[in-house]
N, C-alpha and C positions, 0 to 999 in steps of 0.2 A: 738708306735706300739703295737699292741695286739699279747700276744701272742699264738702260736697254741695250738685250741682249739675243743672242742667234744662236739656239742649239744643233752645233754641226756633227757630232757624234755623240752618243750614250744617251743616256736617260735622267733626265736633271727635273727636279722641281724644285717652288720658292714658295716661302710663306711670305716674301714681301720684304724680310729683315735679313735672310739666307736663302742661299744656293746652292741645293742635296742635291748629290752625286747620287744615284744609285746604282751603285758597282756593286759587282757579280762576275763569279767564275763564266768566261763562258769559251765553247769548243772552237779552235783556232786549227789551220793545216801549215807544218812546216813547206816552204814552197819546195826547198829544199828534197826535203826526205820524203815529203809527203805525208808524213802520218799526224795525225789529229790529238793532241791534245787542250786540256783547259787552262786557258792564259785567262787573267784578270778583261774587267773589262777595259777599255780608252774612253774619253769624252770628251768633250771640250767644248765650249762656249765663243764666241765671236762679238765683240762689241760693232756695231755697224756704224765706225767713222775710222777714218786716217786718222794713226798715231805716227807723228814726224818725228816727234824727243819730245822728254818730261820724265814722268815716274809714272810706274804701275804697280800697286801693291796688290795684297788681298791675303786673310788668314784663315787655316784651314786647318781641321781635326777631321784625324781618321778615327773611325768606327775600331777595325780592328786595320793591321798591316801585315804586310807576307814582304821576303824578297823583292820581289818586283812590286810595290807600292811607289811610285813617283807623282809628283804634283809641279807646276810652274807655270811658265808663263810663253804667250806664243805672241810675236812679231814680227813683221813684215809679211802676214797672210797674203795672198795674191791668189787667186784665180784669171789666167788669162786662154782664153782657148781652151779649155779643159783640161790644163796643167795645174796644178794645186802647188805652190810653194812656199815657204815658211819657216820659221830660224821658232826652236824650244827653247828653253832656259829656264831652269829650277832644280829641285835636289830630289833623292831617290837613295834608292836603298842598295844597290848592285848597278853596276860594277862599283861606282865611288857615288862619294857623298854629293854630287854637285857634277851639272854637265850643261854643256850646250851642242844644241844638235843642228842641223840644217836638213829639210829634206825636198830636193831638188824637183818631184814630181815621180819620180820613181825609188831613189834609193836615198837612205840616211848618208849623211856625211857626219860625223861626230867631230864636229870643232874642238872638244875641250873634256875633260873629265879632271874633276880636281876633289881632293878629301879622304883620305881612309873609309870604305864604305862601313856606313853606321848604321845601326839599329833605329830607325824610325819607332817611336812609339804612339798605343792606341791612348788615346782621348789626350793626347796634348796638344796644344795650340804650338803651328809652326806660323810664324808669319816671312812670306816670300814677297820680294819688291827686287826691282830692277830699275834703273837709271839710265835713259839710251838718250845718248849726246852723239850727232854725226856718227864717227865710226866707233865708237866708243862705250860699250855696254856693261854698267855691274852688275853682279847680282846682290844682294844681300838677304841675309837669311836670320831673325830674333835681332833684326838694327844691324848686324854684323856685314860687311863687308867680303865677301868668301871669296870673288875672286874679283878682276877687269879685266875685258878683251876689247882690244884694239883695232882688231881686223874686222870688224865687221860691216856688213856690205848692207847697208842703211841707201832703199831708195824713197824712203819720204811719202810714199802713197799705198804701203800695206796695211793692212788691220791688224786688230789685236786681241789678245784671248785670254783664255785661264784653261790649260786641259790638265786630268786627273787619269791615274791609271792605280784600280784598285780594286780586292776581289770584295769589296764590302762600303758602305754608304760611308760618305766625307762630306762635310760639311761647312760652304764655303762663305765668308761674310766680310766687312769692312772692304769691301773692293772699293780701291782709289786710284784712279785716272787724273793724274795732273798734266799737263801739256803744256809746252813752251815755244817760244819762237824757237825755229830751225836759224842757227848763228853763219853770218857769210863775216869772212874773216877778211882783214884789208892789209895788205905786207905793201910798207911804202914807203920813202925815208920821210923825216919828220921837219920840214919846213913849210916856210908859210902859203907859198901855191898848192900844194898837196894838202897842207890843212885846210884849206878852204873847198878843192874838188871835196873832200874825206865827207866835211861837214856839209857842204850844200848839196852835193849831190849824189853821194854813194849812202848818206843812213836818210837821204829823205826818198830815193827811191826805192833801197831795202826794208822801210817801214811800210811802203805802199805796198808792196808786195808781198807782207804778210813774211818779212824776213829782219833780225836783228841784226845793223852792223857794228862789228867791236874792233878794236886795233890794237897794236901790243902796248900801247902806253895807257889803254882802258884799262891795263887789268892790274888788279891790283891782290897781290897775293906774300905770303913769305918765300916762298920755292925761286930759284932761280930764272934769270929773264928769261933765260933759250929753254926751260923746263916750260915756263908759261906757253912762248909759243908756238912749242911742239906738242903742249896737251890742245891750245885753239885752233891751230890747223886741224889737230885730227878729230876734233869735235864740231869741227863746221861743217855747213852744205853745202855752202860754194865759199873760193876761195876767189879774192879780185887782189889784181899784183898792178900798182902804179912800176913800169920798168923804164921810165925816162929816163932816170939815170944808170949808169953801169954802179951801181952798189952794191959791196958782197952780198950786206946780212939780205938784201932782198930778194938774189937769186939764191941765196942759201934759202933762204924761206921758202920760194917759190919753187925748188927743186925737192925739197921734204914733200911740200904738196904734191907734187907731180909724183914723185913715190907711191904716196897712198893711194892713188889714180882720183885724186879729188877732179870735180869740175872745175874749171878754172876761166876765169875772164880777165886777161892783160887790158892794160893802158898805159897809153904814150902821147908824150905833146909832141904833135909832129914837128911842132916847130923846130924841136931839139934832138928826136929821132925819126926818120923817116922809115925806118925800116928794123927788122927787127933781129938778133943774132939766130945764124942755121937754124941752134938746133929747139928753138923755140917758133920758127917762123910758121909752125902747123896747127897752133892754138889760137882759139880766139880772140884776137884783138881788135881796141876800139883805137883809131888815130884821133888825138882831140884838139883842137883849138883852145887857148888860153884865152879865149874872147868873153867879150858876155853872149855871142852868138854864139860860138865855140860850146859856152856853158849847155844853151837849150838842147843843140845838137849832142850831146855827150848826154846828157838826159835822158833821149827820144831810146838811141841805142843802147846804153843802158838797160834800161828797161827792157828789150825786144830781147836781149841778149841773156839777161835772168828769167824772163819768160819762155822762152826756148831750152834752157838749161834743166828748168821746174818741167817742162813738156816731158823734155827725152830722158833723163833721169829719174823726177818723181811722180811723174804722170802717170 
């Protein structure tokens, strides 16, 4: 089944089991030079919910292909004010095999071009999926893997798509939308007062809020430890730093984050810091009591503080 969907540009119909394109040359003005010639059509489709992270597939056979034949996949759609914005990603046939684009409301930004450009061929099945984890997005193209970008500027409340550009009918089907919790990562050293905030009260109100918490002795992988969580920093949504102790690997941790321009929510037992160094004293911090009252109170903001976070970033 296809699932419900928004046709924002071109001409698309469905028998219920696919979704035809029908592309056509049609007259285009350079703004440029001004003169008029025939570009392939654009189209693209809009599913009507936030995609935060997960996978989005879908496979597609062109009719016939030209040059300019491209197909993929569109996220972080946003219209706000009558600004249209939105990050491409998928493969084509000129300039390279494979790109991701950004287009600001006015002008493209081309993030990425990667691949010797290839001859796209008529009546083959290409199948296009992508992976978007925090800042973290792959493409893949036939299972394959073509590239990963790291930079990407993931605010958690765009929408998501499938656009085609072609002078002739595509035919689009197996669309799969999978969806995961948006991951808030915990950099903290690992004893027993901190495992107990970890566990009582940073994954039990990061599950209320429709968020997964994981910490670097969760993951479990062969790659090296600082390999581990320099790919979970940059695949989280928000980042929370227990900084009560002066420990390296935490502000090492915490200063990677700060790099990426992650959201970020500090903690401190006042008991043991009252205040916080320079050059971090401009981010959000909660002062907490190691009490059981301590506890509720660390809760309440908590919560206000990831809620505020999901407003002004993924709102």
């Amino acid at each position: 089944m296809i699932p419900k969907y928004i046709v924002h540009n071109g001409q698309f119909c469905t028998n219920g089991e696919e979704l035809i394109f029908q592309g056509k040359d049609v007259p285009q003005t350079d703004p440029i030079l001004g003169k008029s010639s025939l570009m392939p059509m654009y189209g693209d489709v809009l599913f009507p919910h936030s995609f935060r992270s997960g996978k989005l597939a879908f496979d597609i056979t062109f009719d016939e292909v030209t040059d300019r034949t491209r197909a993929g996949i569109i996220i972080n759609y946003q219209n706000r004010n009558g600004t249209t914005t939105f990050y491409q990603i998928g493969l084509r046939n000129q300039p390279s095999a494979f790109s991701l684009e950004y287009f600001d409301g006015k002008k493209w930004d081309f993030k990425l071009f990667d691949g010797t450009p290839q001859s796209l061929e008529a009546k083959k099945v290409y199948s296009i999926a992508i992976d978007l984890s925090g800042n973290m997005v792959s493409l893949y193209i036939n299972d394959a893997r073509v590239f990963n970008y790291t930079e990407f500027i993931n605010n958690f409340s765009g929408l998501c798509g499938i656009f085609v550009c072609n002078s002739s009918v595509a035919t689009i089907e197996n669309i799969q939308i999978s969806e995961n919790k948006p991951t808030v990562f915990t950099i903290m050293k690992f004893e027993q007062d901190f495992d107990t905030l970890y566990e009582e009260v940073i994954k039990t109100q990061c599950d209320q809020l429709g968020f997964k918490a994981t910490r670097a002795d969760e993951v479990y992988a062969s790659s090296s430890i600082i390999q581990d969580i320099v790919r979970e920093i940059s695949s989280a949504a928000i980042i929370i730093a227990d900084i009560t102790m002066d420990n390296p690997n935490v502000f090492y941790e915490l200063g990677y984050a700060h790099a990426l321009h992650k959201p970020t929510i500090l903690l401190a037992d006042i008991g043991k810091r009252d205040r916080l160094p320079f050059d971090i004293s401009g981010y959000r911090t909660i002062f907490y009591s190691n009490t059981i009252g301590g506890k509720k109170e660390v809760e309440k903001k908590l919560e206000r503080f990831i809620k505020n976070i999901t407003e002004t970033y993924f709102g």
